[in-house]
C-alpha positions as CSV (number, residue, x, y, z in Angstrom):
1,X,75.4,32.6,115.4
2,X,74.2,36.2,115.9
3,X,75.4,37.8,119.3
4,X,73.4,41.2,120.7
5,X,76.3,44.1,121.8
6,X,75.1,45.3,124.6
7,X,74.4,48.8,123.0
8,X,71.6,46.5,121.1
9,X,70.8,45.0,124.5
10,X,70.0,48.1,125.9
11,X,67.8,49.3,123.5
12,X,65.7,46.6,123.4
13,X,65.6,46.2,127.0
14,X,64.4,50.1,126.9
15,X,61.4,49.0,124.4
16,X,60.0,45.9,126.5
17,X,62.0,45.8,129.7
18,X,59.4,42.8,131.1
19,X,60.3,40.7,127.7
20,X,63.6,40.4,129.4
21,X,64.2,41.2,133.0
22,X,61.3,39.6,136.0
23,X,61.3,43.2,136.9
24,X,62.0,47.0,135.4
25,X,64.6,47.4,138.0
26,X,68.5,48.3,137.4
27,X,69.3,45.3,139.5
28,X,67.2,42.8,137.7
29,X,69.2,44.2,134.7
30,X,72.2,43.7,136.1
31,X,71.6,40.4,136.8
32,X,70.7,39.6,133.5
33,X,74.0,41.2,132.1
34,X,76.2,39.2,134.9
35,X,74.5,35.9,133.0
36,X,75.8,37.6,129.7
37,X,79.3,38.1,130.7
38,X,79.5,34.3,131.5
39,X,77.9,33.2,128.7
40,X,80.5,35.4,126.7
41,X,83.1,34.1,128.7
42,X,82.2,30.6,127.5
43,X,81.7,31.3,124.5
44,X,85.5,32.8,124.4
45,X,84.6,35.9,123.2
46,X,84.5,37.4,127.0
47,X,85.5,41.4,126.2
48,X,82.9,41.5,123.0
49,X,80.6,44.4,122.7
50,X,81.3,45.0,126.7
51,X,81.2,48.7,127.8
52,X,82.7,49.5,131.2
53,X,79.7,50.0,133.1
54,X,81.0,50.9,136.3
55,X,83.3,53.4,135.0
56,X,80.7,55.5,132.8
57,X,78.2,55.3,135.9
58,X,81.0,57.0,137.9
59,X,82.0,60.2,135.7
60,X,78.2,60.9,135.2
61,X,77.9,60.6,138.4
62,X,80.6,61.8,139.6
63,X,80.7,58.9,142.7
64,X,82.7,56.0,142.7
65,X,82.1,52.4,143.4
66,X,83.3,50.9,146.5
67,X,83.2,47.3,147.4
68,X,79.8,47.8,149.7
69,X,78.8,50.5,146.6
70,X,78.2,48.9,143.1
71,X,77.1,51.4,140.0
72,X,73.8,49.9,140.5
73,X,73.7,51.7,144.0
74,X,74.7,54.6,142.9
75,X,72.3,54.7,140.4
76,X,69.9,54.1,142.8
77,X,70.8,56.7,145.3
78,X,70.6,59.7,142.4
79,X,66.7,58.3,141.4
80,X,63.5,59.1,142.7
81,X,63.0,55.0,143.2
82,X,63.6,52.0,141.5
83,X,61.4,52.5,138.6
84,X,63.2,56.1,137.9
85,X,66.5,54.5,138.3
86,X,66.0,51.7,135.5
87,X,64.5,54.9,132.8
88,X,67.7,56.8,133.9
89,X,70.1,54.4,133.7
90,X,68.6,53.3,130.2
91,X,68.9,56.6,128.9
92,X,72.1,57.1,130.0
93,X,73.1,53.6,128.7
94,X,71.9,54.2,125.0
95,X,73.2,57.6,124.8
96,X,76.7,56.1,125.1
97,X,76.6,55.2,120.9
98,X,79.4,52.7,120.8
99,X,79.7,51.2,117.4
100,X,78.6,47.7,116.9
101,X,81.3,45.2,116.6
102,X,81.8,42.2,114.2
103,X,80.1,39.5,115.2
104,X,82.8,36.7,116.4
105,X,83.8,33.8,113.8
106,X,83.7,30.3,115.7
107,X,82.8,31.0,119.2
108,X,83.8,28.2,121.2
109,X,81.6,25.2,122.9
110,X,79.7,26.6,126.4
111,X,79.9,23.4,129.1
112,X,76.0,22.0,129.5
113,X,73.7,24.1,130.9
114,X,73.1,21.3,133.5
115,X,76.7,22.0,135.0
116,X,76.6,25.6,135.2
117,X,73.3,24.8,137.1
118,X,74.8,23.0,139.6
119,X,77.5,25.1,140.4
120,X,74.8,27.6,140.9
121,X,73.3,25.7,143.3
122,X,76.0,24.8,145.0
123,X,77.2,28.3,145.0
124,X,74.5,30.5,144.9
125,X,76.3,33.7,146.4
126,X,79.1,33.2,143.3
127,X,76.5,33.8,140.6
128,X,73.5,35.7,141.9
129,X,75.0,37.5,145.4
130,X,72.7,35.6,147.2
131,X,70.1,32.8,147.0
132,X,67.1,34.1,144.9
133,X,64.7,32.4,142.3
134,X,64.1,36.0,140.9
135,X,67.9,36.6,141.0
136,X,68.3,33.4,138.8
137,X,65.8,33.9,136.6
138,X,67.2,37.1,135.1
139,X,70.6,35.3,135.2
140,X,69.4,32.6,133.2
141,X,67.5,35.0,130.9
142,X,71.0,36.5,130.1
143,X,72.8,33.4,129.7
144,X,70.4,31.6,127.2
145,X,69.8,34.9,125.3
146,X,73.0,35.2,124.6
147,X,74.3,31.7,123.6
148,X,71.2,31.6,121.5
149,X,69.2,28.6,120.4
150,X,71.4,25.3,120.5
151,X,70.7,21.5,121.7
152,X,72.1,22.1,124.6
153,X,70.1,25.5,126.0
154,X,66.7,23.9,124.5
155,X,66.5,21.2,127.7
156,X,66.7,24.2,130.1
157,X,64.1,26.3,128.2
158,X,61.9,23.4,127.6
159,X,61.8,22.8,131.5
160,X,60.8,26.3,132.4
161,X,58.0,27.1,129.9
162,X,57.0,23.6,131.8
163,X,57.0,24.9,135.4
164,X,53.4,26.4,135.1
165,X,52.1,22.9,134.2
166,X,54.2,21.5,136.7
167,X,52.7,23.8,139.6
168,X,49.3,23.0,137.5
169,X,49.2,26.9,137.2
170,X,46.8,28.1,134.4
171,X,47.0,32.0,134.7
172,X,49.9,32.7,131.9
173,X,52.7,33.7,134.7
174,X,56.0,33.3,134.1
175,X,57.7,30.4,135.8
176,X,59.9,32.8,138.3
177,X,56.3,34.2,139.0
178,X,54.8,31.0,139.2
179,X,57.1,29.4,141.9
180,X,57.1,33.1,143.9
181,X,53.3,33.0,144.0
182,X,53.5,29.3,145.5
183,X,56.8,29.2,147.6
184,X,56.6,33.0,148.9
185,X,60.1,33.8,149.8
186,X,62.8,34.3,147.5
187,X,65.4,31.4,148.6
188,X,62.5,29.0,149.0
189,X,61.9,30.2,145.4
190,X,65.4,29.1,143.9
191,X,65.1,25.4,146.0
192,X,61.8,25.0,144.3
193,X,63.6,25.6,140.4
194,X,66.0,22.8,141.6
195,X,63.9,20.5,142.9
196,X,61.7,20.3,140.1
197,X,64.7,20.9,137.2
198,X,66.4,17.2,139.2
199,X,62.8,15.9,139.1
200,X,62.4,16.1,135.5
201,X,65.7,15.4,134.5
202,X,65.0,11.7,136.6
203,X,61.8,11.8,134.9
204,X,63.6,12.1,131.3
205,X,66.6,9.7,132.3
206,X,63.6,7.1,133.7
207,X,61.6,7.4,130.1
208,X,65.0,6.7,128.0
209,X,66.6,4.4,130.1
């Protein structure tokens, strides 16, 4: 399997940001680059391609991170908004030129996606920092990206290109966009993905069984 560095990630974030984040925000990205790091993790290659973020954000900007302070805040604080934060942090990001390591051997077997789901939503402040459909939805975008096509990933990413038909939602939205538009807040958001993903899975046990 082919794994994207993260110097690849970055640069292809840079060219369609909305291919891969719900947002062009530096906290939507990091989001998506926490779901990396697990999926690395279980794929035993957890330090592969990784550049110390948090440490590079601090000598440019010559701030540190504190545990109320993450490099996205700073970051933040140094930009004109949100929007000016995500180009600066991009440029700084792909200016760092790291080579490109091998790609790993035999990565190892990730647990189902429906497990890591459910330790989600049993601990939503573990994984996103707080209960959010957006939040998850550039978590997951991270996760499956990087574990790539497999049998197991391709039930999860059948059920969210499903969610529009689901919400009988015919406008082309994305799924997190979708369930926003319907449910409003962001927590009710995330209780809405689980409530239909158990739904269907019933659904799919009902039809086999």
């Amino acid at each position: 399997m082919a794994v994207m560095s993260l110097g690849e990630l970055f640069a292809a974030v840079r060219r369609q940001p909305l291919a891969f984040l719900t947002s062009r925000r530096v906290g939507c990205l990091s989001h998506l680059l926490t779901g990396r790091d697990l999926a690395l993790l279980h794929l035993g290659i957890p330090g592969w391609g990784d550049i110390p973020i948090a440490e590079r954000v601090e000598q440019h900007y010559r701030e540190s991170t504190m545990p109320w302070r993450g490099w996205v805040d700073i970051v933040e604080f140094f930009a004109d908004d949100e929007w000016d934060a995500f180009d600066r942090f991009l440029d700084l990001a792909c200016s760092w030129n790291d080579p490109v390591p091998a790609q790993p051997d035999a990565p190892a077997a990730p647990p189902p996606v429906a497990s890591l789901l459910d330790q989600i939503e049993r601990r939503p402040a573990m994984f996103l920092g707080q209960k959010s459909g957006l939040r998850l939805a550039d978590f997951l975008r991270g996760y499956l990206l990087t574990l790539g096509a497999s049998h197991d990933t391709a039930e999860l990413e059948r059920f969210v290109a499903k969610i529009p038909a689901l919400c009988e939602d015919t406008t082309g939205r994305p799924w997190f966009r979708v369930l926003r538009f319907r449910h409003g807040p962001d927590d009710e958001t995330f209780d809405e993905f689980f409530r239909l993903w158990k739904l269907e899975r019933a659904s799919g046990a009902s039809s086999t069984g």
